[in-house]
C-alpha positions in Angstrom: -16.1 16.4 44.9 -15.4 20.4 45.3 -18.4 22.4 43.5 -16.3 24.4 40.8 -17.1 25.4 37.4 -14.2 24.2 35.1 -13.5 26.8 32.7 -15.4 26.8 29.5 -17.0 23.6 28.3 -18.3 24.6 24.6 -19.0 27.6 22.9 -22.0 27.4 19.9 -22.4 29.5 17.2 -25.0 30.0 13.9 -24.0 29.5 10.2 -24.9 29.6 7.1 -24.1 27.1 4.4 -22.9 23.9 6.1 -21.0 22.6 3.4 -18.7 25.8 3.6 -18.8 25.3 7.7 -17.5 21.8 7.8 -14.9 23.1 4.8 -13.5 25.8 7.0 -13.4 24.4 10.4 -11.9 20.8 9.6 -10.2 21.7 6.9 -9.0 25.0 7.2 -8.4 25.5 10.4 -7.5 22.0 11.4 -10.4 21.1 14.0 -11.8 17.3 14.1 -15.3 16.7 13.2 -16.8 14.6 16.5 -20.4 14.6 15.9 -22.7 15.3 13.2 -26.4 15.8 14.3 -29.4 17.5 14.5 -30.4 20.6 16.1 -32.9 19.4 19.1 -35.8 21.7 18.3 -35.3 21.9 14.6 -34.5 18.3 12.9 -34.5 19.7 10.0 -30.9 21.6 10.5 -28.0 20.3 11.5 -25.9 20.8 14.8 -22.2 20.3 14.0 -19.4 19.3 16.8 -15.4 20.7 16.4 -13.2 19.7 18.7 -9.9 17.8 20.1 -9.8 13.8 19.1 -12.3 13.0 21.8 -14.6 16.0 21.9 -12.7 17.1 25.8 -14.5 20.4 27.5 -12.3 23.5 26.8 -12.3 22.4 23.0 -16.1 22.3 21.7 -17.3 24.4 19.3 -20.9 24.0 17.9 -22.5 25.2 15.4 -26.3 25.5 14.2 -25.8 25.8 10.1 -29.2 27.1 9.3 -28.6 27.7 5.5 -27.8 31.0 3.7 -31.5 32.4 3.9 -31.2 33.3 7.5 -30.3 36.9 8.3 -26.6 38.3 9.2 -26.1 38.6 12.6 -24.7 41.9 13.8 -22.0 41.9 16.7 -22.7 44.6 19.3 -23.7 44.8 23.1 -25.1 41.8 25.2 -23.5 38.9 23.0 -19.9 37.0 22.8 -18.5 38.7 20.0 -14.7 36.8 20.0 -13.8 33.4 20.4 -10.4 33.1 21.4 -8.2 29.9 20.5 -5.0 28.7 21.9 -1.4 28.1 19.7 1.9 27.2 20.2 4.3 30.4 20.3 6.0 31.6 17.4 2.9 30.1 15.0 1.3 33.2 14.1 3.1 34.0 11.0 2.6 30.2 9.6 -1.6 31.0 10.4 -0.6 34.2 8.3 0.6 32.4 5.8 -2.4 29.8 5.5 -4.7 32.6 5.9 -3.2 34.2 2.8 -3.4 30.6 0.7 -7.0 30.1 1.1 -8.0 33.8 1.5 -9.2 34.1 5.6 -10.3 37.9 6.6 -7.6 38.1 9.0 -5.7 41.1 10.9 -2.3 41.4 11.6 -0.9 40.1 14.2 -1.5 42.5 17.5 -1.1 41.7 21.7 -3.1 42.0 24.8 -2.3 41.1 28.0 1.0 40.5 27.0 0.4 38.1 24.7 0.4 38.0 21.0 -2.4 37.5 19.2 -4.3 37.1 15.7 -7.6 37.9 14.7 -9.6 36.3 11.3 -13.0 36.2 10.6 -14.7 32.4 8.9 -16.6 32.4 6.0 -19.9 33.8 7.5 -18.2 36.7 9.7 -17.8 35.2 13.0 -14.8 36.9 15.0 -12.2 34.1 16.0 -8.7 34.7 17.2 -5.6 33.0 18.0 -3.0 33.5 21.0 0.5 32.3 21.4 0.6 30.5 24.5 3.7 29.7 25.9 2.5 26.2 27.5 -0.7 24.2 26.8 -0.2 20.6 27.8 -3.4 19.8 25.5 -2.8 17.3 22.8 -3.8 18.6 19.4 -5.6 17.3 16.2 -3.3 17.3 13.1 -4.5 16.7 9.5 -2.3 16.6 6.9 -2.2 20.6 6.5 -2.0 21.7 10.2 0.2 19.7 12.2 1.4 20.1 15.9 3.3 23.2 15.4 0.7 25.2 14.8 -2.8 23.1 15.4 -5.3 24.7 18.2 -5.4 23.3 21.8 -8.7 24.2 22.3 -10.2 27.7 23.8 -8.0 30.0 25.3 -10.9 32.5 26.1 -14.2 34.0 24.8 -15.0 37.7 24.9 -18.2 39.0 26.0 -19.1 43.5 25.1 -21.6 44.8 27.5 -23.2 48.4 28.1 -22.1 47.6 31.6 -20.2 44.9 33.0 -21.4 44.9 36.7 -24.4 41.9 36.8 -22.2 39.9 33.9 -19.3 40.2 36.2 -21.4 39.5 39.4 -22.3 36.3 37.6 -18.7 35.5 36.7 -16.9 36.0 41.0 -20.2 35.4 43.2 -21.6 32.3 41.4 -18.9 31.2 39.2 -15.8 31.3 41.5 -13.9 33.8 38.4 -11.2 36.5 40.2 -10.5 39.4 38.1 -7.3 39.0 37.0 -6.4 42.2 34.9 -7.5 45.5 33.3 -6.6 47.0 29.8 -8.8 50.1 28.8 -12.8 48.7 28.9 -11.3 45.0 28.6 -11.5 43.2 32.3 -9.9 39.6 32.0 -11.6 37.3 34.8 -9.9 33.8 35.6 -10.4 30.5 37.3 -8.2 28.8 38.6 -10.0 25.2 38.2 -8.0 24.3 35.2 -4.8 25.3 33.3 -6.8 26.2 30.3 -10.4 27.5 28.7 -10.3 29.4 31.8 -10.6 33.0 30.8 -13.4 35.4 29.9 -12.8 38.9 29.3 -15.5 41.6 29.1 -15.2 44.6 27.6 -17.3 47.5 28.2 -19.0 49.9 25.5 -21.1 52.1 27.0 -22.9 53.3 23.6 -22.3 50.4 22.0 -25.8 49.3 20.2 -27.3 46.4 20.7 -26.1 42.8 18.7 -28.4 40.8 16.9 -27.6 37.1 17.3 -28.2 35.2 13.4 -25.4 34.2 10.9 -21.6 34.5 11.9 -22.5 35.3 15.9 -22.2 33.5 19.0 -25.3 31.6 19.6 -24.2 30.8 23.5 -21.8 30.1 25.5 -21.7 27.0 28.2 -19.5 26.6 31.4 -18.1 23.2 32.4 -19.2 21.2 35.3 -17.8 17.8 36.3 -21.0 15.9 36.9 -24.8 16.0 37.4 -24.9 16.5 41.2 -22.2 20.0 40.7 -24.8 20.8 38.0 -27.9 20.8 40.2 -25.7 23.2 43.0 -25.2 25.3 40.5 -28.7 25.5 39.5 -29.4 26.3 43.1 -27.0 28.9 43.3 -28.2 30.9 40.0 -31.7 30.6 41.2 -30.9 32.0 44.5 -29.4 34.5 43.0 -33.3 35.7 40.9 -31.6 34.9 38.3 -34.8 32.3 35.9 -32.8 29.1 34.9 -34.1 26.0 32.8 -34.8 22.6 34.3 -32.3 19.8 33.7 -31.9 19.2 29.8 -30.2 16.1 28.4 -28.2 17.0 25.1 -27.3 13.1 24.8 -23.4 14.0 25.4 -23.9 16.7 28.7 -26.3 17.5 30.8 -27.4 21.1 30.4 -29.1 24.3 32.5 -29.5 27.5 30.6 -30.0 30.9 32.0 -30.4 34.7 30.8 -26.8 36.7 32.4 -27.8 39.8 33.5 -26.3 41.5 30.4 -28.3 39.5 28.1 -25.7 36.7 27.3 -27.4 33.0 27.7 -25.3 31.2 29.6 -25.2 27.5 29.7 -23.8 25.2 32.7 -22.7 21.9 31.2 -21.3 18.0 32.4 -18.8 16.0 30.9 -20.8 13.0 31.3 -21.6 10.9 29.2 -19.2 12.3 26.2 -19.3 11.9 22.8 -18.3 8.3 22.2 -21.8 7.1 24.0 -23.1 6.9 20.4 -19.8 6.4 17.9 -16.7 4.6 18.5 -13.5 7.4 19.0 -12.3 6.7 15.5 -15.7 6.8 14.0 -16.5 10.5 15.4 -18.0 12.4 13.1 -18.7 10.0 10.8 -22.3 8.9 10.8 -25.4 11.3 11.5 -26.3 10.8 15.0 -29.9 11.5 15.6 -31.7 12.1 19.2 -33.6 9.6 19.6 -36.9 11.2 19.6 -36.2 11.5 15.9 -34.9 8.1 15.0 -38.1 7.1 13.2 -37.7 9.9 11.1 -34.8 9.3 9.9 -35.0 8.4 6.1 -36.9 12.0 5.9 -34.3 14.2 8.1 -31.6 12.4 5.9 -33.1 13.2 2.6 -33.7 17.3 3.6 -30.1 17.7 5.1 -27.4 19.4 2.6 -24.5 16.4 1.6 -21.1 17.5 3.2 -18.9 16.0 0.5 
C-alpha cells in the first residue's frame, strides 16, 4: 500500500460547558454524536466525538469540554484558528437563516478561492466556517432540522496563522506529500491529492501577529489521516528524520496516534482508521453510552457520578 497521508482525519478542540457543546454541535449544526468518553489523561472530563453516521476520517471533530472555569483561549500565531466545513451550493442563505433562529455569531456570507463562504463562531468562540462546494460525494447526517440540502459533509479545510510559514509549509510538501495549490494575499492553500475531500490546509501569514493561547473556544490539535499502522510508523520515520521530536505509538482505542510539535508551534497528530468507532458500540448505538478506556473501567461508578448530565 502507497505511503500517503489522506487528507485530514480529525480536528479537536477545547470547551466549556458540555451540555451547551453537545446542544450546539448535534443539534444546531446538525453533526451525529459517535462517541461519548473520557479525556485519556483526565477521566474526570469528557472527550466528545462529531461526525458523519460512522465517525469516517475527514469528518471528526473532538472536543475536550473542560467546564466554564477554564480560561478563554485567544486565537493568534502558532495555532488553527478556522475550521472549515463543506455544504451543498446555494445553502448559505438557509445556514443564515438558522443562524438568525437560534442566535449564532455569524458573518455574512464572503468568498475565497473562488468559493463562497460563511463564517460563525459556537457558543464558546471557536471560529468555524462553511463553503459551498459544488460536488462532495460524502453522505450526510440529517436530523429533523438539518436535512441533506444543507447538512455538512465533513471538513473541507482547516486554517493554520503563523509568523512565518516556511517550517509549517516544509512540513506540509517534503513529509506530507501537500503541493501548493494557490495564493491570495498572506493565505497559501496547500492540497493533496489522496482524496476528493478534507484535503486542504491553508496558512496564512501574519508577521506581527501575537502569539495564540490554546484554552476555551481554540483548536486543541489537529491530526492527519493515515490508512493503517505500518503507513503510520513510515511516517514516524520520516518526521524524525526530519529532527523534528515525535511521540511513540499511542492507542486512542478508535486510531492509532503519533504526535509531534510543527515547526510553527502547531501539534500535529498522524492518525489510522483502524479500528473505528464501532469497536466498542454498535453503528446505531454511537453516541449513546459512555465509553470508558479501559484503564478506567473500574472507576466507573465515580467518573459517572462527577460528569455533567447531557440531557
Amino acid at each position: 500500500m502507497e505511503n500517503t497521508i489522506l487528507g485530514i482525519h480529525h480536528i479537536t478542540a477545547i470547551a466549556g460547558d458540555a451540555k451547551r457543546n453537545f446542544n450546539f454541535y448535534s443539534n444546531i449544526l446538525g453533526l451525529r454524536f459517535i462517541k461519548k468518553t473520557v479525556n485519556f489523561d483526565d477521566p474526570g472530563t469528557y472527550h466528545f466525538y462529531f461526525g458523519d453516521e460512522i465517525g469516517s476520517a475527514g469528518t471528526i471533530l473532538t472536543f475536550f469540554p473542560w467546564g466554564d472555569a477554564i480560561p478563554q483561549g485567544r486565537r493568534g500565531s502558532g495555532m488553527a484558528t478556522e475550521i472549515g466545513y463543506s455544504v451543498p451550493k446555494g445553502s448559505l442563505e438557509k445556514w443564515v437563516a438558522r443562524f438568525e433562529k437560534y442566535n449564532v455569531i455569524y458573518n455574512k456570507p464572503a468568498e475565497k478561492f473562488g468559493q463562497r463562504y460563511l463564517t460563525f463562531l459556537d457558543p464558546d468562540g471557536l471560529k468555524l466556517e462553511l463553503y459551498e462546494v459544488e460536488t462532495d460525494d460524502r453522505k450526510p447526517w440529517e436530523t429533523d432540522e438539518v436535512k441533506a440540502d444543507i447538512a455538512t459533509r465533513g471538513f473541507h479545510n482547516v486554517t493554520i496563522t503563523l509568523n512565518d510559514i516556511t517550517g509549517t509549509a516544509g512540513v506540509l510538501t517534503d513529509i506530507f506529500g501537500y503541493k501548493l495549490a494557490g495564493q491570495e494575499s498572506n493565505r497559501y492553500r496547500y492540497t493533496t491529492d489522496t482524496v476528493n475531500a478534507a484535503a486542504i490546509v491553508d496558512l496564512v501569514e501574519l508577521k506581527d501577529e501575537k502569539r495564540g493561547h490554546v484554552a476555551n473556544g481554540t483548536v486543541h490539535h489537529v491530526a492527519f489521516r493515515v490508512k493503517n499502522d505500518e503507513i503510520l510508523m513510515h511516517f514516524r520515520e520520516k518526521v524524525a528524520a526530519s529532527g523534528l521530536q515525535i511521540t511513540p505509538q499511542i492507542d486512542r482505542n478508535y486510531f492509532h496516534s503519533l504526535y509531534f510539535r510543527e515547526p510553527g508551534g502547531v501539534l500535529f497528530e498522524i492518525a489510522t482508521d483502524n479500528p473505528g468507532f464501532t469497536v466498542d458500540e454498535k453503528l446505531e448505538d454511537l453516541g449513546k453510552g459512555l465509553k470508558l478506556p479501559a484503564q478506567y473501567e473500574s472507576r466507573r461508578e465515580e467518573i459517572e457520578a462527577h460528569l455533567a448530565p447531557l440531557n
